[in-house]
ZADO-1210 file (C-alpha; in nm, 4 decimals, padded with zeros to 6 digits):
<atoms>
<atom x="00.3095" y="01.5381" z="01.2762" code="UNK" pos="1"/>
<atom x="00.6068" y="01.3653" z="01.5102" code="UNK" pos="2"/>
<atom x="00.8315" y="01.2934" z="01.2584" code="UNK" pos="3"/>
<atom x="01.0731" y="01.1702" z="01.5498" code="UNK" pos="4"/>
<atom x="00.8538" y="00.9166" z="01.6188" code="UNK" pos="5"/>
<atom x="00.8208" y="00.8121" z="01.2025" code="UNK" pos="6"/>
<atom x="01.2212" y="00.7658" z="01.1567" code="UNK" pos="7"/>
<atom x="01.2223" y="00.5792" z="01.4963" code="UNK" pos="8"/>
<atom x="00.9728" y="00.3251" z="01.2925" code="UNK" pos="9"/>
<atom x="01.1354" y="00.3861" z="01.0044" code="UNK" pos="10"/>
<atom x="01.4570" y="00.2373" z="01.1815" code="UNK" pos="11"/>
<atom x="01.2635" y="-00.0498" z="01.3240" code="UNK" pos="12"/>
<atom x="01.1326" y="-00.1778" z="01.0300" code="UNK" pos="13"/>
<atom x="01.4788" y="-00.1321" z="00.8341" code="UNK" pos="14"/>
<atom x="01.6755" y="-00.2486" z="01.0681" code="UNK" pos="15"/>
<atom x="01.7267" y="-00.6678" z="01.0600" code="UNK" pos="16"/>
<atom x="01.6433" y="-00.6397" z="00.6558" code="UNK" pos="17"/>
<atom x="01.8883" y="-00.8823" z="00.4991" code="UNK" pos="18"/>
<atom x="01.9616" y="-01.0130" z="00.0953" code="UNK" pos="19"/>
<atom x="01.6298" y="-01.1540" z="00.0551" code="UNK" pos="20"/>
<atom x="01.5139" y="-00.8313" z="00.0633" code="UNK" pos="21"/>
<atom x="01.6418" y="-00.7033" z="-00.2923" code="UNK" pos="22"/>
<atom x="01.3279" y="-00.8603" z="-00.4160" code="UNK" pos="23"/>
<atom x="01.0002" y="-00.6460" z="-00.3723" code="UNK" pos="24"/>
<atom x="00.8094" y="-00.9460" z="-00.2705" code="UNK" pos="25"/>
<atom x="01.0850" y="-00.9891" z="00.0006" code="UNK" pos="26"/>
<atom x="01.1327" y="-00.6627" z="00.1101" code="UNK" pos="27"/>
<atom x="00.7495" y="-00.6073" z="00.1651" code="UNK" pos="28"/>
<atom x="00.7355" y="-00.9332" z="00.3344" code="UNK" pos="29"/>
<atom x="01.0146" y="-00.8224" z="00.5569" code="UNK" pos="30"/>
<atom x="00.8419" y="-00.5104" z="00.6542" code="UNK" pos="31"/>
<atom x="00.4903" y="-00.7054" z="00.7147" code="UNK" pos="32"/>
<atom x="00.7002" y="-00.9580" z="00.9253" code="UNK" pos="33"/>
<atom x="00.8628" y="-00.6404" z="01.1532" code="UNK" pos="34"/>
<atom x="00.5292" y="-00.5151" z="01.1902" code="UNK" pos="35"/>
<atom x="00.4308" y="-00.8395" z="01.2852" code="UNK" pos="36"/>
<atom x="00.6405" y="-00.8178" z="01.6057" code="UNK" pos="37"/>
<atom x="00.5731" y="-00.4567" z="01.6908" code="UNK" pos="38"/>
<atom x="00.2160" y="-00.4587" z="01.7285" code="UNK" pos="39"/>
<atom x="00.1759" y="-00.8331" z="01.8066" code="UNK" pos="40"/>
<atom x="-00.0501" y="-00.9497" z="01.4960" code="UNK" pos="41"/>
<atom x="00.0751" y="-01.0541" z="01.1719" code="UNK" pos="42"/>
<atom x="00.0735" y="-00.8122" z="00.8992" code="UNK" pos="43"/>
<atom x="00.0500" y="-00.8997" z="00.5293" code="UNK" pos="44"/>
<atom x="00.0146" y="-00.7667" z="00.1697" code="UNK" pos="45"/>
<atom x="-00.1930" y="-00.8201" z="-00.1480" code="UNK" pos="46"/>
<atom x="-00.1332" y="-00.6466" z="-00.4449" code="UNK" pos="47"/>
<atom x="-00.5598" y="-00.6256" z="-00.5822" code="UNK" pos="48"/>
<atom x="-00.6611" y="-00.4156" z="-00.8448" code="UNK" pos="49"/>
<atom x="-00.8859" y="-00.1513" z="-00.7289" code="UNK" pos="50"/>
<atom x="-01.1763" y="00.0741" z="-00.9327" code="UNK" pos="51"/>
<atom x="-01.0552" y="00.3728" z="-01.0695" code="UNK" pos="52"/>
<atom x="-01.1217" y="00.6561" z="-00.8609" code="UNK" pos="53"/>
<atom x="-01.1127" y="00.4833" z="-00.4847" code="UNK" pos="54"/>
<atom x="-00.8022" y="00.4156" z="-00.3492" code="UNK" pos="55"/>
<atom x="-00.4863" y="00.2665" z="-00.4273" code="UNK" pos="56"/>
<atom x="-00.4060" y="00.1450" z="-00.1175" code="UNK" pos="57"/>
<atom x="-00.6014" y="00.0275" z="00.1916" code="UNK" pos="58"/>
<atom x="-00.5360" y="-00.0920" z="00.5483" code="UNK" pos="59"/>
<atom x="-00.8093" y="-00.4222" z="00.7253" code="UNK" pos="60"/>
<atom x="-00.8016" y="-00.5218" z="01.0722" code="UNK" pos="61"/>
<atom x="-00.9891" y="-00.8352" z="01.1192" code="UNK" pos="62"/>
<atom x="-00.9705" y="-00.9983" z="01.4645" code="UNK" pos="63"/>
<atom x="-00.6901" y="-01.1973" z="01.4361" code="UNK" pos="64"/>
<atom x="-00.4265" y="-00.9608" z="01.1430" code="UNK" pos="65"/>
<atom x="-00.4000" y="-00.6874" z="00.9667" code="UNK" pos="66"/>
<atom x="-00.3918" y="-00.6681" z="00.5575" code="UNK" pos="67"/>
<atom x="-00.2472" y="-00.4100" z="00.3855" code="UNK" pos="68"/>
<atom x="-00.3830" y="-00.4277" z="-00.0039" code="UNK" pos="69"/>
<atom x="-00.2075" y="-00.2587" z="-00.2140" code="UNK" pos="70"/>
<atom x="-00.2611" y="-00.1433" z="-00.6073" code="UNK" pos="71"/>
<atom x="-00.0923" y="-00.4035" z="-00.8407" code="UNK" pos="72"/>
<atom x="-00.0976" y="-00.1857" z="-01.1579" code="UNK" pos="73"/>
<atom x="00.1396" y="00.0880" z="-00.9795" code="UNK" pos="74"/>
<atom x="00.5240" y="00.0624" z="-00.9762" code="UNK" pos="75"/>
<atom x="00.7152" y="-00.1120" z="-00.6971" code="UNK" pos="76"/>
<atom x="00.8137" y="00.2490" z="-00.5770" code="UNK" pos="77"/>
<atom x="00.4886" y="00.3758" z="-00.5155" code="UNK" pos="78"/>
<atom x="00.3406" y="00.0262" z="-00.3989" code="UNK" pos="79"/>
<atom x="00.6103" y="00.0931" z="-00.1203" code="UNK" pos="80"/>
<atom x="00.4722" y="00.3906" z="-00.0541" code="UNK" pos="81"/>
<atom x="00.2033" y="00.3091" z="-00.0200" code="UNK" pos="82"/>
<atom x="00.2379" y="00.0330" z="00.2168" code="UNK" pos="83"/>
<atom x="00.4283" y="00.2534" z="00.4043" code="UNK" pos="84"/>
<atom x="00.1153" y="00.4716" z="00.4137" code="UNK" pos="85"/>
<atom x="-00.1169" y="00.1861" z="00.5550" code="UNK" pos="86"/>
<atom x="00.2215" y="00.0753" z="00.8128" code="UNK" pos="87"/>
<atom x="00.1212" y="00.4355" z="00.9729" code="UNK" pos="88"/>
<atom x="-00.2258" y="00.4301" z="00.9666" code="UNK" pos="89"/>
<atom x="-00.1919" y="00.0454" z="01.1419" code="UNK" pos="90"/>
<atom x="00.1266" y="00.2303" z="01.3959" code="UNK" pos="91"/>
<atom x="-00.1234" y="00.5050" z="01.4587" code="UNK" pos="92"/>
<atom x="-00.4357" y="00.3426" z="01.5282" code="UNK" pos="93"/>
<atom x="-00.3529" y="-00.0223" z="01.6517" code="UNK" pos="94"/>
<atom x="-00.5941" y="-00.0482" z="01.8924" code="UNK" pos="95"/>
<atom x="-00.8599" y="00.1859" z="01.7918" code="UNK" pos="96"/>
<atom x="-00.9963" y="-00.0380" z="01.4863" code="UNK" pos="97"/>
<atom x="-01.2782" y="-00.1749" z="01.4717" code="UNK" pos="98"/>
<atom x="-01.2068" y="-00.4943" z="01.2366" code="UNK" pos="99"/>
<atom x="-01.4237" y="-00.5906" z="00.9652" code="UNK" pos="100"/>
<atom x="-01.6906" y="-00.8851" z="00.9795" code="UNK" pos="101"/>
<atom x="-01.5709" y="-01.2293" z="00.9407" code="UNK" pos="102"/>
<atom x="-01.7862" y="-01.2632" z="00.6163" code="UNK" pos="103"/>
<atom x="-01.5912" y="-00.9981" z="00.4510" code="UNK" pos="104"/>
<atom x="-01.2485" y="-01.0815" z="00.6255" code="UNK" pos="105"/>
<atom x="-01.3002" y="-01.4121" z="00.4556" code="UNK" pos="106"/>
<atom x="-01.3466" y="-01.2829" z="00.0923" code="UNK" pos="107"/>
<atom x="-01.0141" y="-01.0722" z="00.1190" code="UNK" pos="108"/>
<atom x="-00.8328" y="-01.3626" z="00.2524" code="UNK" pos="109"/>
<atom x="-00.9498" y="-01.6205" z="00.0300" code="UNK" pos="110"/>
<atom x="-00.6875" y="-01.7294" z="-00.2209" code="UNK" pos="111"/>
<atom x="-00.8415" y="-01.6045" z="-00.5068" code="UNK" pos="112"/>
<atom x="-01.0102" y="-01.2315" z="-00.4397" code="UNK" pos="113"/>
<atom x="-01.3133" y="-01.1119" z="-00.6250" code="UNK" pos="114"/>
<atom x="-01.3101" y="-00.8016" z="-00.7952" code="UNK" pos="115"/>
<atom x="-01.6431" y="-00.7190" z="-00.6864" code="UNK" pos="116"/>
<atom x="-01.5114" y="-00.7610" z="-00.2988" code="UNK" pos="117"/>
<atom x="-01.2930" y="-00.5541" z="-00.3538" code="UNK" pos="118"/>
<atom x="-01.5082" y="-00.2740" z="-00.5327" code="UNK" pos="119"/>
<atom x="-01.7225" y="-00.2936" z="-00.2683" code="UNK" pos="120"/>
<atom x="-01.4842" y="-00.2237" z="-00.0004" code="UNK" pos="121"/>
<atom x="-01.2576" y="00.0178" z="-00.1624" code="UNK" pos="122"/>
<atom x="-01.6053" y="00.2278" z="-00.2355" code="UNK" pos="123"/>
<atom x="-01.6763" y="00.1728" z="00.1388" code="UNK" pos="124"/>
<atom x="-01.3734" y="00.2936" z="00.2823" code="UNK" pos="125"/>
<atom x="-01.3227" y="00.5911" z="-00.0108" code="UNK" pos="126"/>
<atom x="-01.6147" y="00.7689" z="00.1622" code="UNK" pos="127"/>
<atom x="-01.5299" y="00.6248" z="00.4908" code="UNK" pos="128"/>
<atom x="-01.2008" y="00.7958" z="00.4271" code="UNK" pos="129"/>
<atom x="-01.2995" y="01.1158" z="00.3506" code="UNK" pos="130"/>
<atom x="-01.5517" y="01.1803" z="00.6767" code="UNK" pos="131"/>
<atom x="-01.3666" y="00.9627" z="00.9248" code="UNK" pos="132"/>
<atom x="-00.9977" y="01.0880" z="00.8595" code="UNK" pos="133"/>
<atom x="-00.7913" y="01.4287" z="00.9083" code="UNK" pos="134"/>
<atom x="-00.6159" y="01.5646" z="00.6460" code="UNK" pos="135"/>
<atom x="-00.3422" y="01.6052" z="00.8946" code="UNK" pos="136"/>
<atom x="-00.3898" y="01.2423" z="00.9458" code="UNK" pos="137"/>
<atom x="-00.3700" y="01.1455" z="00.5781" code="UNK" pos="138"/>
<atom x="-00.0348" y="01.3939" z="00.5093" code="UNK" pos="139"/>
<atom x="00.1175" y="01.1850" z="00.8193" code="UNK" pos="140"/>
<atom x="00.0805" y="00.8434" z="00.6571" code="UNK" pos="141"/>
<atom x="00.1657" y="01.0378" z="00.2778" code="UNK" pos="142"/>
<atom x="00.5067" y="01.1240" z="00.4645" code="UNK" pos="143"/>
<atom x="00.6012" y="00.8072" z="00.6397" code="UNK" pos="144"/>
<atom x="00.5461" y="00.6447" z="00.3510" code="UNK" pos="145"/>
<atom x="00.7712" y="00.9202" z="00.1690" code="UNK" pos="146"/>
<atom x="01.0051" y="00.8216" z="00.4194" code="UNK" pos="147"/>
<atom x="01.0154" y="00.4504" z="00.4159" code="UNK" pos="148"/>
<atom x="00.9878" y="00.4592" z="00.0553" code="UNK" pos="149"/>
<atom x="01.3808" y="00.6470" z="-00.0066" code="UNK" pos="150"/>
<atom x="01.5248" y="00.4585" z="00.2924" code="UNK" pos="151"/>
<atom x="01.4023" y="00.1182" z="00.1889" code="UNK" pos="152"/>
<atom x="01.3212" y="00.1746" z="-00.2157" code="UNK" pos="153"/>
<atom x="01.7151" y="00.2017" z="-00.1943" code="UNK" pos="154"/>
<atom x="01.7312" y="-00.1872" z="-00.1032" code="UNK" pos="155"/>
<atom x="01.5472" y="-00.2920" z="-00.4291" code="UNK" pos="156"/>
<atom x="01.7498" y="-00.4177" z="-00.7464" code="UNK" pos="157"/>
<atom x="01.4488" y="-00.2492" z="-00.9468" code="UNK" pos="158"/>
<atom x="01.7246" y="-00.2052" z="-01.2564" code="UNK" pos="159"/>
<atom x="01.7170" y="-00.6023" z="-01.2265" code="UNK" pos="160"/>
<atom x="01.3714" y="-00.6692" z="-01.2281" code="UNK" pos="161"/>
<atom x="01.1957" y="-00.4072" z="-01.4793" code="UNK" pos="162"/>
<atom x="01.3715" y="-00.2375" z="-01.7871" code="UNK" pos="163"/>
<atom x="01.3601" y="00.1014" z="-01.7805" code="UNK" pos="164"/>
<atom x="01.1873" y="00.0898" z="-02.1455" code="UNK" pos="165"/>
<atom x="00.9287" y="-00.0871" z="-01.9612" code="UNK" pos="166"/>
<atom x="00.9027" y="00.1109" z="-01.6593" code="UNK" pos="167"/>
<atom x="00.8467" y="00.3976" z="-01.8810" code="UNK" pos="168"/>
<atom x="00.5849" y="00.2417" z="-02.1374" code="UNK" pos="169"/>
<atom x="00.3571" y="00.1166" z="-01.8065" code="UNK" pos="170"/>
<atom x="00.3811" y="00.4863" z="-01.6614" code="UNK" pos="171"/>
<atom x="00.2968" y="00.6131" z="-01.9647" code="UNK" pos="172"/>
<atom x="00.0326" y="00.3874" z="-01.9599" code="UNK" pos="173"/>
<atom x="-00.1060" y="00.4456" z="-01.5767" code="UNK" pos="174"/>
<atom x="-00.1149" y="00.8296" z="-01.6589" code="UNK" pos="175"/>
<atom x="-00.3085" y="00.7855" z="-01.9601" code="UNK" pos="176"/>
<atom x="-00.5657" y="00.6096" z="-01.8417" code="UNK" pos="177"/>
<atom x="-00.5591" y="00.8261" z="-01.5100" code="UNK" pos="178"/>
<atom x="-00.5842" y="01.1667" z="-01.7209" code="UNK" pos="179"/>
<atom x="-00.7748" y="01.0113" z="-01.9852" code="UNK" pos="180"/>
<atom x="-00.6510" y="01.0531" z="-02.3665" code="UNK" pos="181"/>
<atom x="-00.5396" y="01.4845" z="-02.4380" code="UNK" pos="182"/>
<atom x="-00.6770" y="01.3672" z="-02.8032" code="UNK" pos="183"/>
<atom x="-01.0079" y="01.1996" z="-02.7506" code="UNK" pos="184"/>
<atom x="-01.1012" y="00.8913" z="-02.8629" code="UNK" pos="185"/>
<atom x="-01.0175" y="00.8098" z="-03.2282" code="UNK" pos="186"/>
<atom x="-00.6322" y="00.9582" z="-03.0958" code="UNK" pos="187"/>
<atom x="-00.5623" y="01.1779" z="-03.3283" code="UNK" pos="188"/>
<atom x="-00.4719" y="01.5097" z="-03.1546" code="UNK" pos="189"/>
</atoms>
């Protein structure tokens, strides 16, 4: 793992971030946009609900840009984490990928996704994932986003945008459905 090289992006991508970035929506912008200029084709976001059990995060080349999707139902710190996981799987590979068909790259870019798009593509590259990729591979993108995530996460006015009462009630939520009810169904435990 050449954590050298994942501050030196680290830096890069932090490093022209200005006041429009105390917004999540502008601070992921802002990192799409630096990415942009490193490798030469944009780079953009979509927050897309994905099936339970696939992914919660995912990285398409087409031809012409990348797009990062990104859970919607998870927190701002963790969707920042996990577009700082798909950053390093994009710094890592750019290059290497063979982009998806224009069919498909159509669907994900179309204003309005479809669910089942989605499904179908987060199933794909869930098994994909686990025959194609390293584990050493995966724990590199896990730690630059680790990384970018308490660098940048510190730029966020979070306590602005989402009371903690509500930041709590939603995790609460999110690990419940994730771990499924302790008392069963009826709740009564």
């Amino acid at each position: 793992m050449d954590t050298r090289r994942m501050r030196r992006l680290c830096t890069y991508l932090l490093r022209n971030l200005g006041p429009e970035t105390a917004t999540v929506e502008g601070l992921f912008t802002a990192l799409c946009s630096a990415m942009s200029t490193r490798c030469g084709r944009p780079v953009s976001y979509r927050p897309v609900a994905f099936p339970v059990g696939t992914v919660s995060g995912l990285w398409v080349a087409t031809d012409t840009q990348h797009l990062i999707l990104i859970e919607e139902s998870t927190v701002p710190e963790h969707q920042l984490v996990i577009l700082g996981h798909e950053l390093w799987h994009i710094e890592s590979h750019e290059g290497e990928t063979t982009p998806i068909g224009a069919a498909e790259a159509s669907h994900l870019l179309a204003p309005q996704l479809k669910a089942s798009d989605v499904r179908r593509i987060a199933q794909r590259a869930t098994a994909r994932s686990h025959v194609h990729q390293s584990d050493q591979e995966e724990l590199a993108c896990e730690m630059f986003g680790s990384i970018l995530g308490s660098k940048a996460g510190k730029m966020l006015a979070l306590d602005n945008q989402v009371g903690v009462a509500d930041t709590s009630a939603k995790l609460a939520a999110r690990l419940q459905v994730s771990l499924g009810s302790l008392a069963g169904p009826g709740g009564a435990g």
